[in-house]
C-alpha positions as CSV (number, residue, x, y, z in Angstrom):
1,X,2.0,-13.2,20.9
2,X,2.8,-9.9,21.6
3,X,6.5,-8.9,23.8
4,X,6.8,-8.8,26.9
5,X,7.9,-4.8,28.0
6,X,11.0,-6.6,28.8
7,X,11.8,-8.3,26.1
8,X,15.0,-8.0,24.6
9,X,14.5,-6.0,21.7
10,X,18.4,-6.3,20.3
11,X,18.1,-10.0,19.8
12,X,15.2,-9.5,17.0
13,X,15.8,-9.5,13.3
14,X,14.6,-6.7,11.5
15,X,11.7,-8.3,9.8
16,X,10.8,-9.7,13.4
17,X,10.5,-6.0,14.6
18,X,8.5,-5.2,11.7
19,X,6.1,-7.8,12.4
20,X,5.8,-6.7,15.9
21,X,5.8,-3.2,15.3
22,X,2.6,-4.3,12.8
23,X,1.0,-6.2,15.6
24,X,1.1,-3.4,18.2
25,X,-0.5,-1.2,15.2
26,X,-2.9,-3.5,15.4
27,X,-3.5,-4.0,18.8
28,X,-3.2,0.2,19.5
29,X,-5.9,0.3,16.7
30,X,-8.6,-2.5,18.4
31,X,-8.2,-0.1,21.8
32,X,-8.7,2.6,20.2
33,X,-11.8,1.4,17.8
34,X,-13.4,-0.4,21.3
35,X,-13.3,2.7,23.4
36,X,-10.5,0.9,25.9
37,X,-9.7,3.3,28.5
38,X,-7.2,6.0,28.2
39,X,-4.6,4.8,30.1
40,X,-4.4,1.5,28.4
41,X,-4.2,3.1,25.6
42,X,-1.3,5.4,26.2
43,X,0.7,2.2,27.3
44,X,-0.2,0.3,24.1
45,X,0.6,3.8,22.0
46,X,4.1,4.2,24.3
47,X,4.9,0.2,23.5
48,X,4.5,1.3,19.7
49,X,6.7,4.2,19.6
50,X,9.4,1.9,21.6
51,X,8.9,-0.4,18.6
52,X,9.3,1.8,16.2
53,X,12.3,3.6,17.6
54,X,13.8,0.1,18.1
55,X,12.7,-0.7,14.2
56,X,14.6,2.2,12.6
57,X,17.7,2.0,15.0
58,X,18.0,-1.7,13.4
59,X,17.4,-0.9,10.1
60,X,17.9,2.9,9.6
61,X,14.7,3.6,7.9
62,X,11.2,4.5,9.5
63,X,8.4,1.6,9.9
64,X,6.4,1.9,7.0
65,X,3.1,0.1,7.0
66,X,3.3,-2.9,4.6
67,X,6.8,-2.5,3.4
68,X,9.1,-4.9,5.3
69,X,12.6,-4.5,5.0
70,X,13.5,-5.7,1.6
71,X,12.9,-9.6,0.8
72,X,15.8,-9.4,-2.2
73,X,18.0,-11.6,0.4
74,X,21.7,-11.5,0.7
75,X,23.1,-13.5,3.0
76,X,27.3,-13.3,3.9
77,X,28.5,-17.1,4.7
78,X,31.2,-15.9,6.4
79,X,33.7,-13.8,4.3
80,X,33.1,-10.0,2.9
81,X,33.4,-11.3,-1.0
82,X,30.0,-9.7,-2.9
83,X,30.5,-13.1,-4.9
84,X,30.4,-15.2,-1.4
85,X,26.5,-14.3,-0.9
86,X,23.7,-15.6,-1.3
87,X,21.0,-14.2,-3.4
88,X,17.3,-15.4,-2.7
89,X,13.8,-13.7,-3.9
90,X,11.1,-15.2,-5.0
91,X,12.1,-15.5,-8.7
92,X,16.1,-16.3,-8.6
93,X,18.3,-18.1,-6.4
94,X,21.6,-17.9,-6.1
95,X,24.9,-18.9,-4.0
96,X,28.6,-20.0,-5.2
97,X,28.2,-22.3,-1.8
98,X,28.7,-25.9,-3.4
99,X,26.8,-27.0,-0.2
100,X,24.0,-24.4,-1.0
101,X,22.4,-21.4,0.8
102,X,22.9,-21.4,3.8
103,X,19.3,-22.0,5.8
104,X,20.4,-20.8,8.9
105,X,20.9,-17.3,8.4
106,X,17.9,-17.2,6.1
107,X,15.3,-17.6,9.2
108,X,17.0,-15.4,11.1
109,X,17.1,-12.9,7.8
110,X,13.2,-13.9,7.3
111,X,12.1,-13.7,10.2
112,X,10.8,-17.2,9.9
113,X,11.0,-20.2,13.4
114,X,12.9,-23.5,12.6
115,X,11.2,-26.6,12.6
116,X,12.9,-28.1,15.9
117,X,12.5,-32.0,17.1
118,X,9.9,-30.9,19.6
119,X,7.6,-29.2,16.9
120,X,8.3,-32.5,15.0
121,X,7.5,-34.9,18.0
122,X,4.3,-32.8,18.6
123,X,3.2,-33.6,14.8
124,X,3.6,-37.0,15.2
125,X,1.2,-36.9,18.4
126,X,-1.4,-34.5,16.8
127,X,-1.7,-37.5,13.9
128,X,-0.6,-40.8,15.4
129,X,1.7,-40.8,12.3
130,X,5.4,-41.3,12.0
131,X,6.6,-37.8,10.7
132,X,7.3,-37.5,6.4
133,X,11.3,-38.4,6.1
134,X,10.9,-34.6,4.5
135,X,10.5,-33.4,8.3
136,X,13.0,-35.9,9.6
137,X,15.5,-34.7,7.2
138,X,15.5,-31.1,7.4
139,X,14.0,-30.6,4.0
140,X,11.2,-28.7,5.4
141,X,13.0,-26.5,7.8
142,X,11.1,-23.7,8.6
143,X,7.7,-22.7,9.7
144,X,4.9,-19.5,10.7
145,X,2.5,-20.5,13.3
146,X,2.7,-24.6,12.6
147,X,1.6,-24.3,16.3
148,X,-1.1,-22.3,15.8
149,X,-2.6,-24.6,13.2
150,X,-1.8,-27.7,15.7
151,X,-3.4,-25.9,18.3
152,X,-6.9,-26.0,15.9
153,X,-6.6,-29.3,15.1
154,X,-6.3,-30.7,19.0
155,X,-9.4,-28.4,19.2
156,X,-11.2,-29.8,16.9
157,X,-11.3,-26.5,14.7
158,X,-11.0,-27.3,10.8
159,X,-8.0,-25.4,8.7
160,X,-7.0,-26.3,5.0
161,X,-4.0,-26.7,2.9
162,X,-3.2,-24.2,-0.5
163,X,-0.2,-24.9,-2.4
164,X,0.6,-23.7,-6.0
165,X,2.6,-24.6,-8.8
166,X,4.0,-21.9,-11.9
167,X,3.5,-23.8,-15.4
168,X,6.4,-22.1,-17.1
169,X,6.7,-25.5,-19.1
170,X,5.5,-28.4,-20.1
171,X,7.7,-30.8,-18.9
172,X,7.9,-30.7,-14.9
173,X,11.2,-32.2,-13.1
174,X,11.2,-33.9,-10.1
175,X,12.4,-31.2,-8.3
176,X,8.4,-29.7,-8.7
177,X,7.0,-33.0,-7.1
178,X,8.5,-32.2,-3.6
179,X,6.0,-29.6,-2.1
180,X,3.1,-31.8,-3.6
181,X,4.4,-35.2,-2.2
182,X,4.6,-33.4,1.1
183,X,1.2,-31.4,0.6
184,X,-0.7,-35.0,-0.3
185,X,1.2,-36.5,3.4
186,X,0.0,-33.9,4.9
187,X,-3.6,-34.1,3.7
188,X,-3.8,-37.6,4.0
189,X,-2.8,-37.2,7.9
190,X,-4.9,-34.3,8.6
191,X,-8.0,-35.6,6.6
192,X,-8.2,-31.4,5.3
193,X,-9.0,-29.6,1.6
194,X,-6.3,-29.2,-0.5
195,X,-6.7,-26.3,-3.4
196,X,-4.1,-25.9,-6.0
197,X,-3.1,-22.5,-7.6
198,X,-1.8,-22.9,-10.6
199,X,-0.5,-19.2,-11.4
200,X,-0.6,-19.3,-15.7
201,X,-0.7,-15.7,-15.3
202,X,1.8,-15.0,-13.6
203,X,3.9,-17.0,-16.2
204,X,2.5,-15.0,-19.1
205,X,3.4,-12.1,-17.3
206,X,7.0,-12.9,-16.9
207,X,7.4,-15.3,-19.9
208,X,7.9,-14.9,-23.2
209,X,4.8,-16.9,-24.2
210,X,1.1,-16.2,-25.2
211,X,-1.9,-16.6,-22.6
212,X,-2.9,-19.6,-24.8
213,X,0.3,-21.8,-24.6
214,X,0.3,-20.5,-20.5
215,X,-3.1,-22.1,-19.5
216,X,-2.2,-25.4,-21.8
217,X,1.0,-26.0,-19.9
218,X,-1.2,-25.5,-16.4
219,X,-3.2,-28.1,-17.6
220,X,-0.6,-30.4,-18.4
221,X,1.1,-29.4,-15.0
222,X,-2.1,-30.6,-13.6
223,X,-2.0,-34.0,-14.9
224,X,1.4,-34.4,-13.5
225,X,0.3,-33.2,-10.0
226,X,-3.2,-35.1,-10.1
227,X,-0.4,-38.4,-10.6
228,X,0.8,-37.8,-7.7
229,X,-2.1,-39.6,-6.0
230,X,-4.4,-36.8,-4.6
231,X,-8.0,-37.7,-4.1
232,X,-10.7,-35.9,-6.3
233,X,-13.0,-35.3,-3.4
234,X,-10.7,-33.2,-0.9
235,X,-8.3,-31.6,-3.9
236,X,-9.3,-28.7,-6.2
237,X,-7.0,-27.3,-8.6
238,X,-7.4,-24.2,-10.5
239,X,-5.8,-21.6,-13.3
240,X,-5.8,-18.5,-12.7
241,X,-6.5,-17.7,-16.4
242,X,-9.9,-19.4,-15.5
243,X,-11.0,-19.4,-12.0
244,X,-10.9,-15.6,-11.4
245,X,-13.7,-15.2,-14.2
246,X,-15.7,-18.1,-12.0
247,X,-15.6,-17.0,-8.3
248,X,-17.0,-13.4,-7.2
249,X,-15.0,-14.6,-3.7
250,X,-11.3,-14.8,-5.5
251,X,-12.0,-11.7,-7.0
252,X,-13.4,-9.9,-3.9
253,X,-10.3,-10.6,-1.6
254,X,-7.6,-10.2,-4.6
255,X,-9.2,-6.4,-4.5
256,X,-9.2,-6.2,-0.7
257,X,-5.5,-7.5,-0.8
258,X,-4.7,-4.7,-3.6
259,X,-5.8,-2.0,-1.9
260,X,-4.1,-2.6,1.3
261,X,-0.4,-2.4,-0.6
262,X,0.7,0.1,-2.6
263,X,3.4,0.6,-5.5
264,X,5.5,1.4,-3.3
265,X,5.5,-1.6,-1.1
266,X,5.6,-3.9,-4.0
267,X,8.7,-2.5,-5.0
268,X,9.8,-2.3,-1.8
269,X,9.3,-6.1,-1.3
270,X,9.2,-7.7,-4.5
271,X,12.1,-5.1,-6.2
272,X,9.5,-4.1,-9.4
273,X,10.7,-1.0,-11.0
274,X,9.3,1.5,-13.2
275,X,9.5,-0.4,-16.3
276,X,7.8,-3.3,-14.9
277,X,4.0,-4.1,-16.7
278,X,1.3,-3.3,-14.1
279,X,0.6,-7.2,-14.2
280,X,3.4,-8.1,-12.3
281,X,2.5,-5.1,-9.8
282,X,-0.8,-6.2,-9.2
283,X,0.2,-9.9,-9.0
284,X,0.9,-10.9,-5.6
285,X,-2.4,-9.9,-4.7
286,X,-3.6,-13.4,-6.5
287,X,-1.1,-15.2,-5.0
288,X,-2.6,-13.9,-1.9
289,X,-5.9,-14.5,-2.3
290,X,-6.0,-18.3,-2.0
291,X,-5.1,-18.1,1.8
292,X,-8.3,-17.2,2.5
293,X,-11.4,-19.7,2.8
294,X,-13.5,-17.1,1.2
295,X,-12.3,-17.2,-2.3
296,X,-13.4,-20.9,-2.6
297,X,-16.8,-20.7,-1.0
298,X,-18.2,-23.5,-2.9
299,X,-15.7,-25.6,-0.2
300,X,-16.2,-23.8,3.0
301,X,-19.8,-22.8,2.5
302,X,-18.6,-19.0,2.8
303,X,-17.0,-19.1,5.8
304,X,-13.9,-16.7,6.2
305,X,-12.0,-17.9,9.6
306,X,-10.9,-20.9,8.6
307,X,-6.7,-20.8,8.6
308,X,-5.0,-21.6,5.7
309,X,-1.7,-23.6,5.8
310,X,1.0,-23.2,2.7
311,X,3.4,-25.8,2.3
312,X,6.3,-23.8,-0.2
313,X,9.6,-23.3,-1.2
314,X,10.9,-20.7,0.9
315,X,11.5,-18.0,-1.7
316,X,7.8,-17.9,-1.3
317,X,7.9,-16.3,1.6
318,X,7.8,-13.0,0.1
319,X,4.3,-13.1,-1.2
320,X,2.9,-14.5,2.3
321,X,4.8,-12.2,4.5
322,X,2.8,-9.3,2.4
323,X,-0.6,-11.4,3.0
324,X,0.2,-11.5,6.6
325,X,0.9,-8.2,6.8
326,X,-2.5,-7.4,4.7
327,X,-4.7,-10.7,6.5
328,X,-5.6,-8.9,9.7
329,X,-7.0,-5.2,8.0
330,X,-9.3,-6.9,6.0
331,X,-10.0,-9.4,8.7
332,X,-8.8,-12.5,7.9
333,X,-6.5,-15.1,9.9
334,X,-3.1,-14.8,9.0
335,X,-1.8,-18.2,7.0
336,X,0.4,-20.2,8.4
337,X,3.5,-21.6,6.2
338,X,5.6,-24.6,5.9
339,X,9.0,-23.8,4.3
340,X,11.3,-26.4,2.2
341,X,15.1,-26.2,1.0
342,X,15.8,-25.6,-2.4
343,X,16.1,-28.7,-4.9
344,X,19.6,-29.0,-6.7
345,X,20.9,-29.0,-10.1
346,X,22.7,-32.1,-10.8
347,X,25.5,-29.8,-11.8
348,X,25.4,-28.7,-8.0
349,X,23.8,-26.8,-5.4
350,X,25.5,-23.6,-6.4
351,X,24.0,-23.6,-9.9
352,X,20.3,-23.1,-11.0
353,X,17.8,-26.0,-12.6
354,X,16.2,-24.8,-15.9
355,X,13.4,-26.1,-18.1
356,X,15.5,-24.7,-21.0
357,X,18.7,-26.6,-19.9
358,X,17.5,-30.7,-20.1
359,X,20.8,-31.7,-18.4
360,X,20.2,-29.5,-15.4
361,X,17.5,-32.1,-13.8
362,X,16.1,-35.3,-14.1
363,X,12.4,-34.6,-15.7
364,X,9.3,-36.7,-15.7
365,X,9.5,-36.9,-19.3
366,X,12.5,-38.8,-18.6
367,X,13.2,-42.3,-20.0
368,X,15.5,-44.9,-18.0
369,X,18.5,-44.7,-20.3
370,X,18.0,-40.8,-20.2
371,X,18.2,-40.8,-16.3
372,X,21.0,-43.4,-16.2
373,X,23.2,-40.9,-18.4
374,X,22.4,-37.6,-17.1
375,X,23.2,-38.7,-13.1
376,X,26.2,-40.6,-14.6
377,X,27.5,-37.6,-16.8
378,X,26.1,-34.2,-15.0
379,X,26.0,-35.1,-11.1
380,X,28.2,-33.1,-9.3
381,X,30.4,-35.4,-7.3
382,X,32.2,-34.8,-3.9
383,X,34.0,-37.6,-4.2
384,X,38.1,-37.2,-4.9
385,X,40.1,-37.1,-7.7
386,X,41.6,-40.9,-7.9
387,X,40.3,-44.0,-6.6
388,X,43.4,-43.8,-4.3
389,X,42.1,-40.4,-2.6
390,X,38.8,-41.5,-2.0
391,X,39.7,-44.6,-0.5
392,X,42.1,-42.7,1.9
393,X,39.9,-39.6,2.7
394,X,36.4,-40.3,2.0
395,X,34.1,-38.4,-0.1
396,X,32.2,-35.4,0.8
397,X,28.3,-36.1,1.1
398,X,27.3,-32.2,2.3
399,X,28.2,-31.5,-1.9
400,X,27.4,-34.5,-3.5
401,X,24.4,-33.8,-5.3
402,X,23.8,-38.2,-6.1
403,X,23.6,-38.2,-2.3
404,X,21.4,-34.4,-2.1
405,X,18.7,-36.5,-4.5
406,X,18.7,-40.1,-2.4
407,X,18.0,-37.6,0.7
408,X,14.9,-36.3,-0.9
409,X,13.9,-39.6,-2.5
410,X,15.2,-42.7,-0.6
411,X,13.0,-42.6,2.3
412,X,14.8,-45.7,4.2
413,X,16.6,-43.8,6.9
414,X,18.4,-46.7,7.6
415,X,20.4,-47.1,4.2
416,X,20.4,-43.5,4.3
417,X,23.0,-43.7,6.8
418,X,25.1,-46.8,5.8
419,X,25.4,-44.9,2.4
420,X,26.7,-41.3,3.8
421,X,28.5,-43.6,6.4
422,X,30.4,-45.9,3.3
423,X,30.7,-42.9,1.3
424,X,32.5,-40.8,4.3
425,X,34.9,-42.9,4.5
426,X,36.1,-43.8,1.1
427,X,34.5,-47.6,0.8
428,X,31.9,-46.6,-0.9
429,X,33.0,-44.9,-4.9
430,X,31.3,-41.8,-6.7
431,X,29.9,-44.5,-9.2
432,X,28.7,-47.0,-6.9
433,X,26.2,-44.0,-5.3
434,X,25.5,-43.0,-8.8
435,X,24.3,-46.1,-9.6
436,X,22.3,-46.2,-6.2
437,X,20.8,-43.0,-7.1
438,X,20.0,-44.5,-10.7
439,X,18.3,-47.9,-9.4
440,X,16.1,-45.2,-7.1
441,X,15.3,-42.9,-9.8
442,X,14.5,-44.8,-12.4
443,X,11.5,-47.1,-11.2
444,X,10.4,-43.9,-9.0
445,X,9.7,-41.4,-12.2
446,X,8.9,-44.7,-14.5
447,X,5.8,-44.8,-11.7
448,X,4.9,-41.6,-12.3
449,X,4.9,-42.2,-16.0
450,X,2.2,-44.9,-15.5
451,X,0.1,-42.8,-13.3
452,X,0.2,-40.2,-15.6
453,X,-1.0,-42.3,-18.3
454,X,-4.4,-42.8,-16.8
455,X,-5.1,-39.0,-16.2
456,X,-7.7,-37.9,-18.8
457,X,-8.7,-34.7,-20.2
458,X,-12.3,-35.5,-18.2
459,X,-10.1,-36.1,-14.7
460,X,-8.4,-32.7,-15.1
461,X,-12.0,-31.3,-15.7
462,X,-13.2,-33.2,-12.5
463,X,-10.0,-32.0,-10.4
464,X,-10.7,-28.0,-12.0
465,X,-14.5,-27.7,-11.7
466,X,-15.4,-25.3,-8.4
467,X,-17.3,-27.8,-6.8
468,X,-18.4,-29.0,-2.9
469,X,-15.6,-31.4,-1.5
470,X,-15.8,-34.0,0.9
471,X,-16.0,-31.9,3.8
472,X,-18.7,-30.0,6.0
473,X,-18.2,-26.4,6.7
């Protein structure tokens, strides 16, 4: 929606100004292309140069088309210590917060809206369903037009769901199953098509491994994600590595998307320099590409207005701010975005998982005795030193990453709450919610195991053939 001319222009972040100054571009461009009359075209060109003065008093640079300020993110939490920031882009996240980054500051840095109780309560009544404890708990905090999408589907106008996962290994932890256990709720309530990127290029890009071993861990990532219960009819998952080569569509808007940014606004949001292979320049352009119906037009029968919504980690937000920027020039809708936290290391919120460090995460591959010992020996505890201390002042759930995982997994709000309640106030011990955390992480991945089990080579083939869902476009 575009400002008001009195709209307080001081209260906007600078990525909100960008997005506005881009949307009077816009609009000053539709006036001019219909023939609108002069005068309303001076006022929408006046409005723009307001906007743009207003951009470059907050930021100290011009408005450049397509380059928002830049997305490497640091955050203070409150102290003028370089070491006291946060760091977030779309490859690395970092904080020495032992409660973690600090989500807050990150909308207003992003530019993003927070999920509130009324957007919540208005989810709820779109689908007559109790909303995901995800959404209860905070977990997915942030949003772009969520009420844009709800608006389409009171008004009985389709949209569809893209989410993606990056096979860097082959083991996935269960730290990866978040967006997809939210993605398959979401699908489930909303009755939409799912498609799944998986982005093996991208790994081989940034990885040290060949395109062969990239594309056999997207299949094996696959597996994992197909366990996860989605249904074969409404889901579609592809590589990268071998769906460009299938669809003229993918292709088509990944060359629409790369000629609408250039170098310089790559490096500009993404932080590429010189030395980076022209791979990971042209990358985010097949990232993009998927938020638009017409790169998967045996679904939507080639139809290009259908709104995508993106369920992701917010240090994703990077590559869709670009296609939002992009979406509108080569007339597209803009997609819409759900944002989640971050998942924890067991060593703590502060520290980063890794596929090459085991103990960092408990991983599907995971066997009871190997989940018993790694929460007992690697979980960051906020409980206190003695038995004494913690009896008298309580441990500290906000840092306790046993009680970080049963918020994410346990999905009875009401032991929830007795749990960060006993634990508070020093009845309950740092062992006692370890081993609550074990007895809920044990049968969960043990499921997951068995589900796994019965995926087949000829299922992942099923799930990764282009192919009409279940829907009519």
């Amino acid at each position: 929606m575009a400002d008001s001319p009195n709209c307080d222009l001081k209260s906007l972040s600078p990525l909100q100004l960008f997005e506005r100054v881009t949307e009077q571009g816009e609009k000053v461009r539709a006036l001019k292309a219909g023939k609108a009359p002069k005068d309303e075209i001076d006022v929408a060109v006046r409005r723009l140069l307001s906007l743009k003065l207003s951009y470059k008093t907050a930021t100290g640079q011009d408005y450049q088309a397509g380059l928002p300020p830049k997305d490497l993110v640091l955050i203070n939490n409150g102290t003028t210590k370089e070491e006291d920031e946060d760091l977030v882009d779309p490859w690395n996240v970092q904080t020495s917060n032992a409660k973690g980054v600090d989500y807050d500051k990150l909308i207003v840095r992003f530019g993003s809206s927070k999920i509130d109780t009324d957007l919540i309560n208005r989810i709820e009544r779109a689908t007559g369903q109790k909303p995901h404890h995800f959404l209860r708990r905070g977990i997915f905090f942030s949003h772009r037009d969520m009420d844009q999408v709800l608006d389409a589907y009171e008004n009985k106008k389709p949209f569809y769901l893209y989410t993606g996962r990056g096979p860097s290994s082959q083991a996935m932890h269960v730290g990866h199953l978040i967006p997809f256990m939210f993605t398959k709720w979401l699908q489930e309530v909303f009755d939409v098509p799912l498609v799944i990127q998986l982005t093996d290029d991208e790994k081989y890009l940034w990885k040290d491994m060949t395109v062969e071993k990239a594309y056999e861990y997207a299949r094996e990532n696959a597996k994992d994600i197909i366990a996860c219960g989605f249904d074969v009819n409404k889901t579609f998952i592809f590589s990268d590595l071998d769906y460009l080569g299938k669809s003229a569509g993918f292709y088509k808007n990944i060359v629409k998307v790369q000629k609408h940014v250039t170098f310089n606004q790559v490096k500009g949001i993404f932080g590429f320099t010189d030395s980076d292979c022209i791979g990971k320049i042209s990358f985010p352009a097949i990232q993009a590409a998927p938020s638009f119906s017409s790169s998967f037009p045996q679904i939507f029968n080639g139809k290009e207005n259908i709104q995508c919504l993106i369920p992701c980690a917010i240090d994703q937000d990077p590559y869709f701010r670009m296609t939002r920027d992009v979406a509108p020039r080569i007339g597209q809708p803009k997609p819409a975005l759900l944002h989640s936290v971050f998942f924890p290391a067991l060593q703590g919120a502060q520290t980063k998982m890794s596929a090459s460090d085991p103990n960092s995460s408990i991983f599907l591959t995971d066997t009871p005795k190997q989940i018993k010992t790694k929460i007992n020996k690697h979980a960051f505890s906020g409980g206190r030193d003695t038995i004494e201390e913690h009896r008298k002042y309580g441990g500290n759930c906000d840092v306790d990453v046993s009680f970080m995982y049963l918020t994410f997994f346990l999905e009875d709000d009401d032991r929830l709450e007795q749990l960060k309640q006993a634990y508070t106030s020093g009845e309950l011990l740092t062992g006692e919610l370890k081993k609550v955390l074990i007895e809920t992480m044990q049968p969960l991945v043990a499921a997951h195991q068995e589900r796994r089990k019965q995926v087949t080579d000829e299922i992942v083939k099923q799930f990764m053939t282009p192919r009409k869902l279940a829907f009519e476009f």
